[in-house]
Structures are given as structure tokens and as C-alpha cells.
Residue, then its C-alpha position, 0 to 999 in steps of 0.5 A: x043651660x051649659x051642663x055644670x059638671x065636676x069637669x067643667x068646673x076643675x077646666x074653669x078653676x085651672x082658668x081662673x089659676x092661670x088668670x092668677x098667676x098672669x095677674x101678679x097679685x100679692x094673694x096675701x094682701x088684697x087681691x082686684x077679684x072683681x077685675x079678674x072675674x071680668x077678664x076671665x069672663x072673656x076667656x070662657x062661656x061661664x057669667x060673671x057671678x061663676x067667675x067671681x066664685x072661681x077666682x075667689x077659690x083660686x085666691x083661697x088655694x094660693x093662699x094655702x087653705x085646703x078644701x074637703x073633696x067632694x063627695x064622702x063622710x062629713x065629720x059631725x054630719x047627719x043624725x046621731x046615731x041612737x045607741x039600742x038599750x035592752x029591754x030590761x033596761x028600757x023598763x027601769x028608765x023614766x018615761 
């Protein structure tokens, strides 16, 4: 299995801009995912099904939607955070 590393997917993500951007598709209106994916599969070692993810990102990107980095905070990720109550408070709440 070829190592799927944050480096290999920017090369491939560039590839599938370029695959875009030679295509001359109106990303506004539909665009031939399909027939891009499978041109872009000749050009690199990825399957089709990566292809097809990429060039749908790729799309999304020319169309002005913008993506969270990877890594880092999410907002409203994780368990919420359970304010401490002092002890003589404790004893005056219902069990």
C-alpha cells in the first residue's frame, strides 16, 4: 500500500487543480467529475474512488468553499467541560 501522507495528498490535490483547470468546466454549473477522475487516474498512482474525492474537493475549492486545517480545536468538539461546584454548594443540590 503507498503511504497516504498529508504530502502526497496536497501533490495529488495540485494534480487534480490542474486536471480542472485544463478541463474548462464551468464549476458553477455541473461539472463531468466522473470523466475527470478517470483522466486523472492515468496521470498518477492513486484508484479511482481517490481520484474522484479529489477532484470533488477540487471543484468545491474553485468554488469559493473553504476548509478547516488539519489538525487543531474544533469549536463545539469533545466533552463538555464540567464546571467544579464547592462543597457547601454540593450539599444544597438535589441528589
Amino acid at each position: 500500500m503507498i503511504d497516504n501522507t498529508n504530502k502526497r495528498s496536497k501533490k495529488l490535490q495540485s494534480l487534480a487543480a490542474e486536471i480542472l483547470a485544463a478541463s474548462g468546466a464551468d464549476v458553477n454549473g455541473a461539472v463531468p467529475i466522473r470523466l475527470l477522475a478517470k483522466s486523472m487516474t492515468g496521470q498518477c498512482d492513486a484508484v479511482y474512488e481517490t481520484c474522484k474525492r479529489h477532484i470533488a474537493k477540487a471543484v468545491r475549492v474553485a468554488r469559493g468553499h473553504e476548509f478547516a486545517a488539519r489538525g487543531g480545536a474544533r469549536a463545539g468538539a469533545g466533552r463538555p467541560r464540567i464546571e467544579s461546584v464547592a462543597t457547601s454548594e454540593a450539599k444544597k443540590l438535589p441528589s
